[in-house]
DRENTOR-115759 format. One record per residue (C-alpha): residue in one letter; x, z, y. Coordinates in steps of 0.5 Angstrom, whole numbers, plus 500, padded with zeros to 3 digits. Example, Ala and Ser with C-alpha at 12.3 -4.5 7.8 and 13.67 -1.06 7.14 Angstrom:
<rolos>
<rolo code="A" x="525" z="516" y="491"/>
<rolo code="S" x="527" z="514" y="498"/>
</rolos>
This chain:
<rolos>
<rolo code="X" x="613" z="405" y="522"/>
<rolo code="X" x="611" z="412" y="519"/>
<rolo code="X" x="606" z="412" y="525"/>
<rolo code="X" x="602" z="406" y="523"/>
<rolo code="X" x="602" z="408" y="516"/>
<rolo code="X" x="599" z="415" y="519"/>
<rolo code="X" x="593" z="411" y="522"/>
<rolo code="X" x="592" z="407" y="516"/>
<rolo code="X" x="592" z="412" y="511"/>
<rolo code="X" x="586" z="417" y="517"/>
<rolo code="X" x="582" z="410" y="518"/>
<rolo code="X" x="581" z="409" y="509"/>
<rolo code="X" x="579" z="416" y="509"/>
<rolo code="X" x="575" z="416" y="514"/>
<rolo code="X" x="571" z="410" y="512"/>
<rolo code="X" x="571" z="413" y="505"/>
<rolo code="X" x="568" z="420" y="507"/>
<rolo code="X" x="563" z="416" y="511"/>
<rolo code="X" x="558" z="414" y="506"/>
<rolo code="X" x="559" z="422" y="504"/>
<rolo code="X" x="557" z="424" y="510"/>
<rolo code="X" x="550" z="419" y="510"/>
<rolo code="X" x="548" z="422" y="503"/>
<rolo code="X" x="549" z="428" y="505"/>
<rolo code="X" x="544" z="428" y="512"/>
<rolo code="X" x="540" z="422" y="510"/>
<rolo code="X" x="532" z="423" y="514"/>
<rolo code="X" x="532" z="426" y="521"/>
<rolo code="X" x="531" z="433" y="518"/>
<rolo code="X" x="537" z="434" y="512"/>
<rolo code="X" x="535" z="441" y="512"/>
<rolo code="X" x="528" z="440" y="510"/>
<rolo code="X" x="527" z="441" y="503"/>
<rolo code="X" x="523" z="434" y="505"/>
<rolo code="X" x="524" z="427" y="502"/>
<rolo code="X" x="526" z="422" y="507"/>
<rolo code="X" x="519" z="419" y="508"/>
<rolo code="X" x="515" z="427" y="509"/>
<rolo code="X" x="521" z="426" y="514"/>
<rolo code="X" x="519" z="420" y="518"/>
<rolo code="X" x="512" z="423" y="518"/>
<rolo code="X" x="515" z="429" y="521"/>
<rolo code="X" x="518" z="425" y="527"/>
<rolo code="X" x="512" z="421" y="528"/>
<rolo code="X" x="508" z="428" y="529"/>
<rolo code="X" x="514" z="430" y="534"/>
<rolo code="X" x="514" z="423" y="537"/>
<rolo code="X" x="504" z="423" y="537"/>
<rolo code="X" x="506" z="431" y="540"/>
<rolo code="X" x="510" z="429" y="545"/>
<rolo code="X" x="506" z="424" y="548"/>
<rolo code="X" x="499" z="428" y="546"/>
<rolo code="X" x="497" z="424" y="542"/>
<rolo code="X" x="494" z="431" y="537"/>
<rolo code="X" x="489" z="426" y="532"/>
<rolo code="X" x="496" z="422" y="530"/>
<rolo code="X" x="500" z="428" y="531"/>
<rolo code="X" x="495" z="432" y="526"/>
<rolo code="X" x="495" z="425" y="521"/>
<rolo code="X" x="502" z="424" y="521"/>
<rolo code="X" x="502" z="432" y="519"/>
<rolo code="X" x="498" z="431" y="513"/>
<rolo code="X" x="503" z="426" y="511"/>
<rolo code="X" x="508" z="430" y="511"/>
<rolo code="X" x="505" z="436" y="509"/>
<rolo code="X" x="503" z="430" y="502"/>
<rolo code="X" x="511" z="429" y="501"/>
<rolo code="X" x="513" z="436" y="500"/>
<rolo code="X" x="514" z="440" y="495"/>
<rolo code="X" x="515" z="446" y="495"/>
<rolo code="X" x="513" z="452" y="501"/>
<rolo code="X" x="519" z="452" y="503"/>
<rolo code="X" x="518" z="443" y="506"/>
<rolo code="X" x="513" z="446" y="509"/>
<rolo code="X" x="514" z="452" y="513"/>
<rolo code="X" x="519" z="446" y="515"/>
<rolo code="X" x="514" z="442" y="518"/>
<rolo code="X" x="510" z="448" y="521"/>
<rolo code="X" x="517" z="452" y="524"/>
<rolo code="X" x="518" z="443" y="527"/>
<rolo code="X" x="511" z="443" y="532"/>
<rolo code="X" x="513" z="451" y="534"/>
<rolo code="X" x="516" z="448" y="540"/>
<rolo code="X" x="509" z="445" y="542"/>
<rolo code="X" x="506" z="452" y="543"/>
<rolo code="X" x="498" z="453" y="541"/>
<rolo code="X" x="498" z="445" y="543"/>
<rolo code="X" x="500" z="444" y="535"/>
<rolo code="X" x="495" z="450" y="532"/>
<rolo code="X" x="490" z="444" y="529"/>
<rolo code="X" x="495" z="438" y="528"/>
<rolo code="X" x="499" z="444" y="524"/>
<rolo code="X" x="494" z="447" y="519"/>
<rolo code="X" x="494" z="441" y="514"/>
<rolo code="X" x="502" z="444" y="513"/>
<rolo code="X" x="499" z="451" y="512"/>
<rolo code="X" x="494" z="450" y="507"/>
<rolo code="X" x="499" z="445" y="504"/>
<rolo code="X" x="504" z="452" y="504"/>
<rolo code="X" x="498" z="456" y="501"/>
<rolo code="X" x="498" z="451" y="495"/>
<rolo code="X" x="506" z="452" y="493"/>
<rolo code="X" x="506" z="460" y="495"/>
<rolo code="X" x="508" z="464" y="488"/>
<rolo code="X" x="512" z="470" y="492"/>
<rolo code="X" x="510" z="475" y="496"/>
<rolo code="X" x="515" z="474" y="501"/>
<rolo code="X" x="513" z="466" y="501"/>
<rolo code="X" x="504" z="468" y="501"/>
<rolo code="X" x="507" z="473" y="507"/>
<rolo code="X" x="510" z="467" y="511"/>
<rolo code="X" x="505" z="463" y="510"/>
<rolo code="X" x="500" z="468" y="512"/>
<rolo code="X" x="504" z="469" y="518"/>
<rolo code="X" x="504" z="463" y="520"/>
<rolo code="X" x="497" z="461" y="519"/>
<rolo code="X" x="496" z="467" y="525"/>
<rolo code="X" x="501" z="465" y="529"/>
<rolo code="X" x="496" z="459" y="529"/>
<rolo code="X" x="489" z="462" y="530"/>
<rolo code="X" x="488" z="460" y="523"/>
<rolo code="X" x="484" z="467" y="521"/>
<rolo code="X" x="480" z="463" y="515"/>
<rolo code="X" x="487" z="462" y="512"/>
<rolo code="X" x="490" z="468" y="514"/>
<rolo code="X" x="485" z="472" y="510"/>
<rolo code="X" x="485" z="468" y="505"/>
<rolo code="X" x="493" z="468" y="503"/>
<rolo code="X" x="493" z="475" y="505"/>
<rolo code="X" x="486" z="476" y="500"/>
<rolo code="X" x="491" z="473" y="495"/>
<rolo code="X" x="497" z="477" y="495"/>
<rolo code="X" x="493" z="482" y="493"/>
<rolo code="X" x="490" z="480" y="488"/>
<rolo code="X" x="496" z="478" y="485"/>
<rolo code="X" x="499" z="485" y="486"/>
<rolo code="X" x="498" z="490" y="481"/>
<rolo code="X" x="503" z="497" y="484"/>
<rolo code="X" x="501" z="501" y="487"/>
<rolo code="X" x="507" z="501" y="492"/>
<rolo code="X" x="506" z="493" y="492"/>
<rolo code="X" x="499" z="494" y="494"/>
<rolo code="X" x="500" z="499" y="500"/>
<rolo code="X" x="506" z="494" y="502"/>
<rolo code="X" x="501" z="488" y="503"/>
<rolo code="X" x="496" z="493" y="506"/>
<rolo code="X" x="501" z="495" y="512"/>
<rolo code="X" x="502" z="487" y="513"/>
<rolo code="X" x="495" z="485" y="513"/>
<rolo code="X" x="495" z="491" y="519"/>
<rolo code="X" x="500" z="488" y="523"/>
<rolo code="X" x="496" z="481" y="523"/>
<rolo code="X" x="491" z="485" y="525"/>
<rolo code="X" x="486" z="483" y="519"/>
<rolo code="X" x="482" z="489" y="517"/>
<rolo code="X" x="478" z="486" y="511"/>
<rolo code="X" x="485" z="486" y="508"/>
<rolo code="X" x="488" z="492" y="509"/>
<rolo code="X" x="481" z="495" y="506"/>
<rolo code="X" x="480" z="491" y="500"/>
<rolo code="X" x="489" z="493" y="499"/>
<rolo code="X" x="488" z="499" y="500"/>
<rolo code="X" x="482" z="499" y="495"/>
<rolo code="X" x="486" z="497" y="489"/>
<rolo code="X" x="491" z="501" y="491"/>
<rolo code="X" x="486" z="507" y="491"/>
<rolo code="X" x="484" z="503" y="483"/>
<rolo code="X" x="491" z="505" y="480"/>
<rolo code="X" x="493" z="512" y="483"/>
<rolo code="X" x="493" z="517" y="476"/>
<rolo code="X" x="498" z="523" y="480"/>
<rolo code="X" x="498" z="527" y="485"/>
<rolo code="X" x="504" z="524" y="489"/>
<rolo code="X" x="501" z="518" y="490"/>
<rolo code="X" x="494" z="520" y="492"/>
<rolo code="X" x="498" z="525" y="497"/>
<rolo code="X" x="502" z="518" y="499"/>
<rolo code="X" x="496" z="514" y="499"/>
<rolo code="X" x="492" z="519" y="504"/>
<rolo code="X" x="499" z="519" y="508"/>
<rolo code="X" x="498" z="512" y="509"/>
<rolo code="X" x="491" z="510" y="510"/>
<rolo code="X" x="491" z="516" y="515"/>
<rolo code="X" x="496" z="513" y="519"/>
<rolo code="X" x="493" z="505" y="518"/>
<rolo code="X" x="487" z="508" y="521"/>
<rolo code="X" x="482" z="507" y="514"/>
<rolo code="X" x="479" z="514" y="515"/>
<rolo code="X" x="473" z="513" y="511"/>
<rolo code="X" x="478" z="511" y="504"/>
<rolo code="X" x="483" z="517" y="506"/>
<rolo code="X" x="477" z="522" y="507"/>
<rolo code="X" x="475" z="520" y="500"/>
<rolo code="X" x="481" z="521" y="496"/>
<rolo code="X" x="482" z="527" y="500"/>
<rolo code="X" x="475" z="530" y="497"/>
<rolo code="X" x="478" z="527" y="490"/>
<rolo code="X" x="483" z="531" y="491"/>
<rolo code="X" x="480" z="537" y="492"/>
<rolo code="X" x="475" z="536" y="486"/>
<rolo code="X" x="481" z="535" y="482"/>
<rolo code="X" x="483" z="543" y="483"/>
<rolo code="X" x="482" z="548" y="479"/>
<rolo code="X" x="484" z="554" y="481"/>
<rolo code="X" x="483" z="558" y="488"/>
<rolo code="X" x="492" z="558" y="488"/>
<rolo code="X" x="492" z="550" y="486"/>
<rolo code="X" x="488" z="548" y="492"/>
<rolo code="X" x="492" z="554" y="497"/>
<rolo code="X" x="498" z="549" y="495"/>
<rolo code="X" x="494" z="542" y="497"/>
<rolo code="X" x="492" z="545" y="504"/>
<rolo code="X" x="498" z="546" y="505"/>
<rolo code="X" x="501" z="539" y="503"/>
<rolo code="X" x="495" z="536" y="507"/>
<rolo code="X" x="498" z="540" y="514"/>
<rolo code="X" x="503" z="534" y="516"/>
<rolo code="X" x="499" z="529" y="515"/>
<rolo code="X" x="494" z="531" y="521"/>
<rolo code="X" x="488" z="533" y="517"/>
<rolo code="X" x="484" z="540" y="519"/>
<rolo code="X" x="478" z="538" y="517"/>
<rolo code="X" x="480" z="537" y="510"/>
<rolo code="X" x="485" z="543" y="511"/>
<rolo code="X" x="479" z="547" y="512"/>
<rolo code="X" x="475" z="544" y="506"/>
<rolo code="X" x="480" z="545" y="501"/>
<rolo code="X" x="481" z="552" y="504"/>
<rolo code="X" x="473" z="553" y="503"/>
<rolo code="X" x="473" z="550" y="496"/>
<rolo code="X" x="479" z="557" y="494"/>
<rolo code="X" x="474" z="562" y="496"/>
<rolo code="X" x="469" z="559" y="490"/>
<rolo code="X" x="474" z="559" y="485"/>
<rolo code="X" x="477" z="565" y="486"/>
<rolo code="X" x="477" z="570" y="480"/>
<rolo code="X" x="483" z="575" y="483"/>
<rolo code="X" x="485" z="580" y="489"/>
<rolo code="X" x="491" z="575" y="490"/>
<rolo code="X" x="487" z="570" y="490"/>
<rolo code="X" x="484" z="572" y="496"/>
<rolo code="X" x="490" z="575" y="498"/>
<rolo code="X" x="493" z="568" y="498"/>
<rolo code="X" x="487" z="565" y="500"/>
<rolo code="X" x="487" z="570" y="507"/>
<rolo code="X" x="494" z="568" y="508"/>
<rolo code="X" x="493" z="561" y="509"/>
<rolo code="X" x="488" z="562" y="514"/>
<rolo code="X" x="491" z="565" y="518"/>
<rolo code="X" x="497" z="561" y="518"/>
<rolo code="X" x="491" z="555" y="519"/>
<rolo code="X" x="488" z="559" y="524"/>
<rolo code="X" x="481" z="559" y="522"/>
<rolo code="X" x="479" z="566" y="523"/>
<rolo code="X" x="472" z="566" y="519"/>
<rolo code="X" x="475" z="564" y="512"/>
<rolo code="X" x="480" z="570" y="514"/>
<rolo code="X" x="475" z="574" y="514"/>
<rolo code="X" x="471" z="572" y="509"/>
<rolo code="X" x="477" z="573" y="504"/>
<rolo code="X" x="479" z="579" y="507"/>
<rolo code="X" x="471" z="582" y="505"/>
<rolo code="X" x="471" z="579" y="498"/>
<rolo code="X" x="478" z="581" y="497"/>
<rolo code="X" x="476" z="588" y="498"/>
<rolo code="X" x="470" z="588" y="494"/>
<rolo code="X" x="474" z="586" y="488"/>
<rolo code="X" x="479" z="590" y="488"/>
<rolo code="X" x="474" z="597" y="488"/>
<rolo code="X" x="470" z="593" y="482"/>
<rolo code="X" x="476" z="593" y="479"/>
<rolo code="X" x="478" z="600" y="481"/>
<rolo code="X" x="471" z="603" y="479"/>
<rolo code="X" x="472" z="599" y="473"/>
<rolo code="X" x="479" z="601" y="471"/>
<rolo code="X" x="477" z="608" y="472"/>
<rolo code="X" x="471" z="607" y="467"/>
<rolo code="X" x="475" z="605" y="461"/>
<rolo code="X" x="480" z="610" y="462"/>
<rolo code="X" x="474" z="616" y="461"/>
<rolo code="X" x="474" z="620" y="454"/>
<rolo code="X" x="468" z="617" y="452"/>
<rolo code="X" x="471" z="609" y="453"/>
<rolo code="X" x="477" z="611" y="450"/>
<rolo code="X" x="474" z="613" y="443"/>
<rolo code="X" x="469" z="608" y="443"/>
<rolo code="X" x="475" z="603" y="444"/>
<rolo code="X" x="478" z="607" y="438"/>
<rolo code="X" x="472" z="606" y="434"/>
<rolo code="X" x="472" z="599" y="435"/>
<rolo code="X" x="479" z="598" y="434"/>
<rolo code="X" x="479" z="602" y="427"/>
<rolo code="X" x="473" z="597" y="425"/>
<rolo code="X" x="476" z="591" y="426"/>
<rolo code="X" x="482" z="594" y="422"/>
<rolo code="X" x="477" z="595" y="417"/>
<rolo code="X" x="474" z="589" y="416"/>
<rolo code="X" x="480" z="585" y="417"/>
<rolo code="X" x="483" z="589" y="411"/>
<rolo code="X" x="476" z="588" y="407"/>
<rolo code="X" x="476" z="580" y="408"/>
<rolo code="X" x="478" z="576" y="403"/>
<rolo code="X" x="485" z="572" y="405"/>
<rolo code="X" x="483" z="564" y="408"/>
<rolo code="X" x="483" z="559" y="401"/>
<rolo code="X" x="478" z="563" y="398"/>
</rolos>
């Protein structure tokens, strides 16, 4: 008897959780994010596939791709007729263009672009990878997208990123930053530039000695050298050319070596004649006369407000 009642009570759970389990796995594709007929488009596109029937495919794709209403929905449809490999690229891109349309993230514009090349569909790869950028502001933001359009190999993109993030750069970490990385992406001509402008930016002889040698990891000799050769022109003192030399000779460049060491020399005689002319009894007087008349005529002068 208790056996039978244990019968009857599973039997009235079952049939009551039944309906449960239908609602919440309606359509062929419960995960999908896709209304129950965007689903049925997408069995009809698996089954035209299968049969390789790709223009039915490709029009039961669209239909699907109409239903959707999210990226999410059609990424779905997308990641579906992987399966049929570079068979399903052009029935897939109704989807992709679809997806474009709801990307508002980066990591949803960035599936999407992924796909979109996984599928030969470099137009719309571009142009999603061309949109990230416009709706980035940060410089990290920036050169985060300019690595992904590298890895999909879109160099168009990678340039137009690096070129904003170039546009919002206002310290020298980040341009020391942005030169590390568009080194390392193979953009010579944008990391060169901000190299120079960095250079340009320095103002004295010790100044651009430090930037050659932040420079040094970054595999730059050239521009290493450039900085080094731009100290020579703005040094103004003995240790200038003292550093200037020492960096040279780290660097290995003999010739700037040399040049240091003549300059460095020179100065230190002028200065040493110099100091010896001023110290003569006749300098000394005349500095003592002037002093005495700049007393005087700061003694004379009326206080300021009058």
């Amino acid at each position: 008897m208790i056996f039978k009642k244990q019968i009857v009570i599973s039997l009235a759970l079952l049939l009551f959780s039944a309906p449960l389990a239908h609602a919440a796995g309606r359509g062929a594709y419960p995960d999908s994010n896709l209304p129950e007929e965007g689903q049925k488009a997408l069995q009809r596109a698996v089954s035209a596939m299968k049969s390789k029937n790709y223009a039915k495919a490709q029009e039961a794709v669209e239909s699907a791709a109409a239903s959707a209403t999210d990226t999410q929905g059609c990424l779905f449809i997308i990641e579906t007729l992987n399966s049929f490999g570079g068979t399903a690229n052009k029935p897939k891109r109704p989807a992709v263009e679809k997806a474009l349309t709801f990307a508002t993230t980066s990591d949803e514009i960035l599936a999407v672009a992924k796909h979109a090349r996984e599928c030969e569909m470099y137009d719309v790869a571009k142009h999603t990878i061309d949109k990230l950028v416009a709706s980035s502001n940060s410089f990290t933001d920036l050169m985060a997208v300019a690595h992904q359009a590298h890895d999909a190999a879109m160099a168009d993109s990678v340039h137009l990123a690096l070129q904003k993030a170039y546009s919002t750069i206002s310290n020298e970490p980040d341009a020391l930053d942005f030169i590390r990385q568009s080194h390392s992406l193979g953009i010579d001509h944008l990391c060169q530039k901000a190299t120079k402008d960095l250079i340009e930016d320095q103002t004295t002889a010790v100044e651009l000695v430090a930037l050659a040698n932040k420079l040094e990891p970054i595999g730059l000799p050239h521009l290493v050298r450039e900085a080094l050769v731009r100290a020579l022109d703005k040094s103004k003192t003995v240790s200038d050319y003292v550093a200037i030399f020492e960096a040279a000779k780290h660097f290995e460049y003999a010739d700037i070596v040399k040049v240091a060491t003549y300059r460095g020399r020179k100065l230190a005689i002028i200065n040493k004649i110099k100091n010896q002319a001023e110290n003569t009894p006749e300098a000394l007087a005349d500095q003592r006369r002037k002093t005495k008349d700049e007393v005087n005529r700061a003694t004379l002068a009326k206080p300021s407000g009058f």
